[in-house]
VEXDREN-2710 file (C-alpha; in Angstrom, 1 decimal):
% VEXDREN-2710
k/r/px/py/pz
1/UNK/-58.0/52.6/32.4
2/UNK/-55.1/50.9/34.7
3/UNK/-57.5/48.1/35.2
4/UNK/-58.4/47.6/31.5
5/UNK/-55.3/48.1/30.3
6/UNK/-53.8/45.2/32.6
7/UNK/-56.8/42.5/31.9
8/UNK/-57.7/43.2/28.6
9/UNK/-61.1/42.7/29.8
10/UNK/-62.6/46.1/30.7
11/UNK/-63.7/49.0/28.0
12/UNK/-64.2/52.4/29.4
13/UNK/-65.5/55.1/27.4
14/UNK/-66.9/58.9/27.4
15/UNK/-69.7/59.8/25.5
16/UNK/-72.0/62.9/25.2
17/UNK/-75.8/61.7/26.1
18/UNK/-77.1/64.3/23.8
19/UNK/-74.5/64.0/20.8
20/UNK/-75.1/59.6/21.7
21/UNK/-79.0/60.1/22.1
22/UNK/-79.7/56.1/21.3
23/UNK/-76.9/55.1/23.1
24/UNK/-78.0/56.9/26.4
25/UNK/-81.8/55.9/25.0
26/UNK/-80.5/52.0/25.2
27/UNK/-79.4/52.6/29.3
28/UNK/-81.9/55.0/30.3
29/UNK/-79.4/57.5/30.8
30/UNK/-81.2/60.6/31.6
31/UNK/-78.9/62.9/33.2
32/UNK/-75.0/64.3/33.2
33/UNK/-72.3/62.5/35.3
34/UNK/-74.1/58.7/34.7
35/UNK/-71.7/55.5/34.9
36/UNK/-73.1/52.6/33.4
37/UNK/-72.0/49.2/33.7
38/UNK/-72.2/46.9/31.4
39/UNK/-71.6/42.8/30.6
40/UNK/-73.2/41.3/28.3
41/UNK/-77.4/42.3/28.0
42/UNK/-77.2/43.6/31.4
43/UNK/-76.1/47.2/32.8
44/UNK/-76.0/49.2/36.4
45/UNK/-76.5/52.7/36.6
46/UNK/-74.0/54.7/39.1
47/UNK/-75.0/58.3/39.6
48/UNK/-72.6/61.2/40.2
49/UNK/-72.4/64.7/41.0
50/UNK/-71.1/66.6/38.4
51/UNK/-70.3/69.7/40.6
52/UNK/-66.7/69.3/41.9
53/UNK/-67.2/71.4/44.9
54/UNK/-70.5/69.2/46.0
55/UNK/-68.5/65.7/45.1
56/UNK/-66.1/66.9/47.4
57/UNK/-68.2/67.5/50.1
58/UNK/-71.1/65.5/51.5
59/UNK/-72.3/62.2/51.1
60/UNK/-71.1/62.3/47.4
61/UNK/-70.9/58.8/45.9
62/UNK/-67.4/59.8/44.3
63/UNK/-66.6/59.8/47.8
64/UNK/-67.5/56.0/48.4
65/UNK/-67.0/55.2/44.3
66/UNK/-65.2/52.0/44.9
67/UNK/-68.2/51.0/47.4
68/UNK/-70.5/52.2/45.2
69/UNK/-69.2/50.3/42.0
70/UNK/-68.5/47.1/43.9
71/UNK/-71.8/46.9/45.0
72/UNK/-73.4/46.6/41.4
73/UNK/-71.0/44.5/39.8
74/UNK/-71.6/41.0/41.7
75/UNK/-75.6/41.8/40.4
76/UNK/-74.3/41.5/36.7
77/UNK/-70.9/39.0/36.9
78/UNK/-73.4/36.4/39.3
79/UNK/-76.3/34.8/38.9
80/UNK/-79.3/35.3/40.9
81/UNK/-79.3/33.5/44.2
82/UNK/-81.8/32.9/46.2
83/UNK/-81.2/32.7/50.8
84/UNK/-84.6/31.1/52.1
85/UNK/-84.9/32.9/55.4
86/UNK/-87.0/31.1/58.1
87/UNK/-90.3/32.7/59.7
88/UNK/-92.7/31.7/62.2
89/UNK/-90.7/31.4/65.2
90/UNK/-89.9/34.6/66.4
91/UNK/-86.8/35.2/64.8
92/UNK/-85.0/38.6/64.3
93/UNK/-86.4/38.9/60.7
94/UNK/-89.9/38.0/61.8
95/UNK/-90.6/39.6/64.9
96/UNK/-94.4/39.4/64.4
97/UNK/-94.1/36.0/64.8
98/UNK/-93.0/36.2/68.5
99/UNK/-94.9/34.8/70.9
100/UNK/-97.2/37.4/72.5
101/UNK/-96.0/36.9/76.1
102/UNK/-92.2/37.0/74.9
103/UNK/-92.2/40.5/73.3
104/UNK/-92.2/42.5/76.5
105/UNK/-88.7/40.2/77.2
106/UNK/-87.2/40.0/73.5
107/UNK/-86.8/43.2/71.9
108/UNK/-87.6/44.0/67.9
109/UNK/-84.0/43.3/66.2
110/UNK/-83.8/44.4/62.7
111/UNK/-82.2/42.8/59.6
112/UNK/-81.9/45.7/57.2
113/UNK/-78.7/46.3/56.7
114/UNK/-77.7/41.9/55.9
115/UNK/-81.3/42.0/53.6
116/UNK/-79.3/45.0/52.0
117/UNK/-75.9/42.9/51.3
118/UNK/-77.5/40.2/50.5
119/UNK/-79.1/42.6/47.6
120/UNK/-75.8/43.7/47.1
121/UNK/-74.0/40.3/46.6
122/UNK/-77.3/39.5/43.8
123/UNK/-79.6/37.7/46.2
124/UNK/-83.5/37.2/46.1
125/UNK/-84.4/36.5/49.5
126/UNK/-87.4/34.3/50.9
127/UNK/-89.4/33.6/53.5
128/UNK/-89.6/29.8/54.5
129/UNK/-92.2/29.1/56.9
130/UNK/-93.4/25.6/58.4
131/UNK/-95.5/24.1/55.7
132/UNK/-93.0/24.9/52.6
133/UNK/-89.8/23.5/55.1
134/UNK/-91.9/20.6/56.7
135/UNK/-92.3/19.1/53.2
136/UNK/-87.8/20.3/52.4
137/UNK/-85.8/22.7/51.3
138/UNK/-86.9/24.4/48.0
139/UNK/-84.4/23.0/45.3
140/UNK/-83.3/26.9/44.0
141/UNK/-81.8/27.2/47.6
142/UNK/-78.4/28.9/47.5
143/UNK/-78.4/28.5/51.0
144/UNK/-80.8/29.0/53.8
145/UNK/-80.9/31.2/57.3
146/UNK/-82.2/30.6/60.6
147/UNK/-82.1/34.3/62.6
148/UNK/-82.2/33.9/66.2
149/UNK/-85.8/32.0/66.8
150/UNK/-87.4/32.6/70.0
151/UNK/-89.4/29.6/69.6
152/UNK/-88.4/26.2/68.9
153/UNK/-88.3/24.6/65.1
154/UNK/-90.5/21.2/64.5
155/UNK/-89.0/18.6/64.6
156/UNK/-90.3/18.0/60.6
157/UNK/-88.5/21.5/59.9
158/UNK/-85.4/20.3/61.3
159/UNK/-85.3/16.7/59.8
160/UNK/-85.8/18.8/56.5
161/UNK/-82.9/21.3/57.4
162/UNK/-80.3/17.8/58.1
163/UNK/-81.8/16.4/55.0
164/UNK/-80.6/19.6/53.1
165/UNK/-77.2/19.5/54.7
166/UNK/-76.8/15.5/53.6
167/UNK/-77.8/16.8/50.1
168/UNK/-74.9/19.6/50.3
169/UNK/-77.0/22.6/51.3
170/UNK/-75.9/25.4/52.9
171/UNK/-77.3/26.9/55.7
172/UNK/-76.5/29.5/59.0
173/UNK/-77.9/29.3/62.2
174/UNK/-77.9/32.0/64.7
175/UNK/-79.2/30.8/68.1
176/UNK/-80.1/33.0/71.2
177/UNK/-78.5/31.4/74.6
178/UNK/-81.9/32.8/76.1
179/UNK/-84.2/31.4/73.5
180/UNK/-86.3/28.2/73.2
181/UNK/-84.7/27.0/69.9
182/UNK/-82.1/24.2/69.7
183/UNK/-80.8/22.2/67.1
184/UNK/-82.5/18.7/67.4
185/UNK/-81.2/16.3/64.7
186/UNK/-78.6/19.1/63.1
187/UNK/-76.6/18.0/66.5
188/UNK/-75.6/15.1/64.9
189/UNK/-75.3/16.1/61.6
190/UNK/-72.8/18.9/63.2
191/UNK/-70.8/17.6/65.3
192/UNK/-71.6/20.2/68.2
193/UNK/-74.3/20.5/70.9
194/UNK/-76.1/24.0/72.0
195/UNK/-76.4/24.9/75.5
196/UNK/-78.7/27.6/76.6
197/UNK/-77.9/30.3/79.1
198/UNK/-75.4/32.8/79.7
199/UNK/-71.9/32.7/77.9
200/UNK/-69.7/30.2/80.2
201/UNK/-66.6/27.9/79.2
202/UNK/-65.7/24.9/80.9
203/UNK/-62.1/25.5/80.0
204/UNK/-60.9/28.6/79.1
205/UNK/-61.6/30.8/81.6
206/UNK/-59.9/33.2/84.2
207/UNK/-59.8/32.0/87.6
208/UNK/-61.3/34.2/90.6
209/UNK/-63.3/32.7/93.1
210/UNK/-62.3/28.9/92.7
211/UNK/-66.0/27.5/91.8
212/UNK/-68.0/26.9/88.6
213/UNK/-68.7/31.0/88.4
214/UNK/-65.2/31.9/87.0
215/UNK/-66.5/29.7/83.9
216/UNK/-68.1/33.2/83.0
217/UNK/-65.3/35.0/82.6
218/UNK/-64.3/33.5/79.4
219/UNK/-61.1/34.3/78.0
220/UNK/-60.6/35.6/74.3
221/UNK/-58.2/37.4/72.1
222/UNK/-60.2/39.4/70.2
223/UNK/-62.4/42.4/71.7
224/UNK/-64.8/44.8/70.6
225/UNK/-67.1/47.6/71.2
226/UNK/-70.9/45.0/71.2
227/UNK/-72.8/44.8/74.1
228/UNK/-72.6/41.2/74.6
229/UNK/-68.6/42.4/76.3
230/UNK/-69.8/45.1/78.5
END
């Protein structure tokens, strides 16, 4: 009510499903305690417990509302998007696509949890494999992903990817220090170069033993619990 009373742009109202039958008919609103969203000719259910002493406990989406509402409401004030993620080279959203001698070494990584923001955020996500990227970049590309490949790209995929970047494209690479996969042309077209092996700097670093091994202790302000610090 705050909200719509400081925008002028929100509605909120109550209604009865039974007394407004054709109204709950018109959402497919079949049960008490249903928030539906609504712009225009589109509309997100939100479910919620109508038992105070169950909404209080628990897993109750009253709980995480604000999560809960947030995440429905870029799939009707967005269009649909579309991330192109690559496959065929082993990468974390692929992993049948490793190289058979390689998966006793690299480990099955999952993307669940970005496939399920990128739902959130009202993304359809492909796969784009060699022949579709040898021949570019499908044109309905929002942007496009490379996950951690354990093999390398062709060198056709990766004059394709620095053709969609001269275009304007967007696109995120994620690349393993321990992995075969570099970035070929996209160095250029960067401005950076990718060197394999273990985490090092050449400049920032703590000195201990005088000699090119205190490059691994790199320094850094920020911190946190992932393995890569331990």
């Amino acid at each position: 009510e705050g909200l719509a009373k400081s925008t002028g742009k929100v509605e909120v109202e109550a209604h009865d499903r039974m007394v407004s039958a054709k109204l709950a008919g018109d959402y497919k609103v079949t049960k008490d305690g249903t928030v539906v969203i609504v712009r225009g000719d589109k509309s997100e259910l939100l479910d919620l417990e109508t038992d105070w002493e169950k909404a209080r406990r628990g897993k109750s989406k009253l709980r995480t509302l604000d999560r809960e509402v947030n995440s429905r409401l870029p799939k009707l004030v967005r269009e649909k998007r579309k991330a192109y993620l690559t496959v065929g080279h082993g990468e974390i959203n692929d992993y049948e696509s490793v190289d058979p001698s390689l998966k006793g070494r690299v480990p099955e990584r999952r993307t669940t949890a970005l496939k399920r923001r990128l739902g959130e955020l009202n993304y359809e996500i492909k796969d784009l494999g060699l022949i579709d990227l040898a021949q570019g970049v499908p044109d309905d590309a929002t942007m496009v992903m490379v996950l951690a490949p354990t093999q390398p790209l062709a060198n056709e995929e990766l004059a394709a990817l620095d053709r969609y970047l001269g275009k304007g494209g967007r696109l995120l690479v994620a690349l393993d220090p321990q992995g075969q996969a570099g970035l070929g042309p996209l160095e250029g077209r960067l401005g950076l170069t990718f060197q394999r092996g273990s985490l090092t700097d050449d400049k920032v670093y703590l000195r201990q033993r005088g000699n090119a091994s205190d490059r691994r202790w790199a320094v850094t302000t920020q911190f946190s619990a992932h393995a890569s610090t331990t």
